[in-house]
C-alpha positions in Angstrom: -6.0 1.3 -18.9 -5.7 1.5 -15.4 -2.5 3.3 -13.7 -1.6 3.5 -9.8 0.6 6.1 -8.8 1.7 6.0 -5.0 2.9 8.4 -2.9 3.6 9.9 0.8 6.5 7.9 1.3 10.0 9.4 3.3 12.3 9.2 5.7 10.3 9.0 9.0 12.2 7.9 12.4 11.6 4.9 14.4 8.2 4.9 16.2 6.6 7.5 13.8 3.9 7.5 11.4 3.2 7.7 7.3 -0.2 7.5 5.0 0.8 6.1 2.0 -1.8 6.6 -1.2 -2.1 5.0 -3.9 -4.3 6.8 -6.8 -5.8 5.2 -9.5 -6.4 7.0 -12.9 -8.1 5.2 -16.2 -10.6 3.0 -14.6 -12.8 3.5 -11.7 -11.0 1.6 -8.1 -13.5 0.2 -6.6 -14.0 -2.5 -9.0 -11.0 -3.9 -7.5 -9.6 -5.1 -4.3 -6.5 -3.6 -3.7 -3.1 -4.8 -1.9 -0.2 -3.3 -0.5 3.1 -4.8 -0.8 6.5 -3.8 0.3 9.9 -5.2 -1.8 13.1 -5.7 0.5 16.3 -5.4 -1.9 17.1 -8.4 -3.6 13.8 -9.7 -2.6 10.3 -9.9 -4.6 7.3 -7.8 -3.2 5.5 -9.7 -0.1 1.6 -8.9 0.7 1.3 -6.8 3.4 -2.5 -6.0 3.4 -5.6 -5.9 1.2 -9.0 -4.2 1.2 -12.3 -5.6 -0.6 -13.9 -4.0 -3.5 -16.4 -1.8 -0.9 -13.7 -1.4 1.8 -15.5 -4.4 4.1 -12.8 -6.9 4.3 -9.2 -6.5 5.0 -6.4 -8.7 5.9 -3.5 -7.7 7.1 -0.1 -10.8 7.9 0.7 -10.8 11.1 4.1 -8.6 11.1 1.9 -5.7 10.6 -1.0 -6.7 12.4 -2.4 -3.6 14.9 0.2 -1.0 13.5 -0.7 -0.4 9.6 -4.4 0.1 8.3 -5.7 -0.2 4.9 -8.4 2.0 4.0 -10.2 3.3 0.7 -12.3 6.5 -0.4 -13.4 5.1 -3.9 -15.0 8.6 -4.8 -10.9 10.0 -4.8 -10.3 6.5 -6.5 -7.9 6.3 -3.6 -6.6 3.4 -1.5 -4.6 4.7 1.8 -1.8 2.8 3.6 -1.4 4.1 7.2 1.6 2.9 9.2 2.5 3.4 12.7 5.0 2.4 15.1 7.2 2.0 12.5 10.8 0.1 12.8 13.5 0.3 11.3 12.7 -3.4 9.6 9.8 -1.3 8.3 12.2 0.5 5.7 11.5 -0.9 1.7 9.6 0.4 -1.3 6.0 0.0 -1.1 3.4 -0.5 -4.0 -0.1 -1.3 -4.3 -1.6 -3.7 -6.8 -4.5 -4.5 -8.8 -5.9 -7.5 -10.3 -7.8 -7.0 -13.4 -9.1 -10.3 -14.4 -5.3 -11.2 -16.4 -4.1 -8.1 -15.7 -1.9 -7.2 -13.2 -1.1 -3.4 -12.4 1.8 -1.9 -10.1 2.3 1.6 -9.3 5.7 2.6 -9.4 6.7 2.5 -5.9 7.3 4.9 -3.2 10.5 4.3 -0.7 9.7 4.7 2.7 13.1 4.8 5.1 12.8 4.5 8.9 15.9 5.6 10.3 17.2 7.7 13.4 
């Protein structure tokens, strides 16, 4: 059973920087393409960016366009998250996701609060 646990989220202040990680345990990641999303309160999760299976492709929507990168090291079964320039906009939980054929997976979450 694959599990995603995310991390290296916190309160960072406008303009600054985070990696976000999301580790995968129970099933080798780079089967899978991976996606980050970020969930507003009150709102479901919206795609952010995803990353092919080899770490070739990625896409990214155009609010985040040239400040946050997606990037994988499937050795660490590890997909990475950086964000800069963040705003204050910026501030929600972020997960990543799988897709598993029927399956879906979530990691838990990790809050990231931009904020003078």
């Amino acid at each position: 059973q694959l599990q995603l646990v995310e991390s290296g989220g916190g309160l960072v202040q406008p303009g600054g920087s985070l990696r976000l990680s999301c580790a995968a345990s129970g099933s080798t990641l780079d089967r899978y393409a991976v996606g980050w999303y970020r969930r507003d309160p009150g709102k479901e999760p919206d795609l952010l960016v995803c990353i092919s299976k080899s770490g070739d492709i990625t896409k990214e929507r155009d609010s985040v366009k040239g400040r946050f990168t997606i990037s994988r090291d499937n050795a660490k079964s590890t997909v990475y998250l950086q964000m800069n320039s963040l705003k204050p906009e910026d501030t929600a939980v972020y997960y990543c996701r799988v897709v598993a054929g029927w399956r879906v997976y979530w990691g838990q979450g990790t809050q990231v609060t931009v904020s003078s």
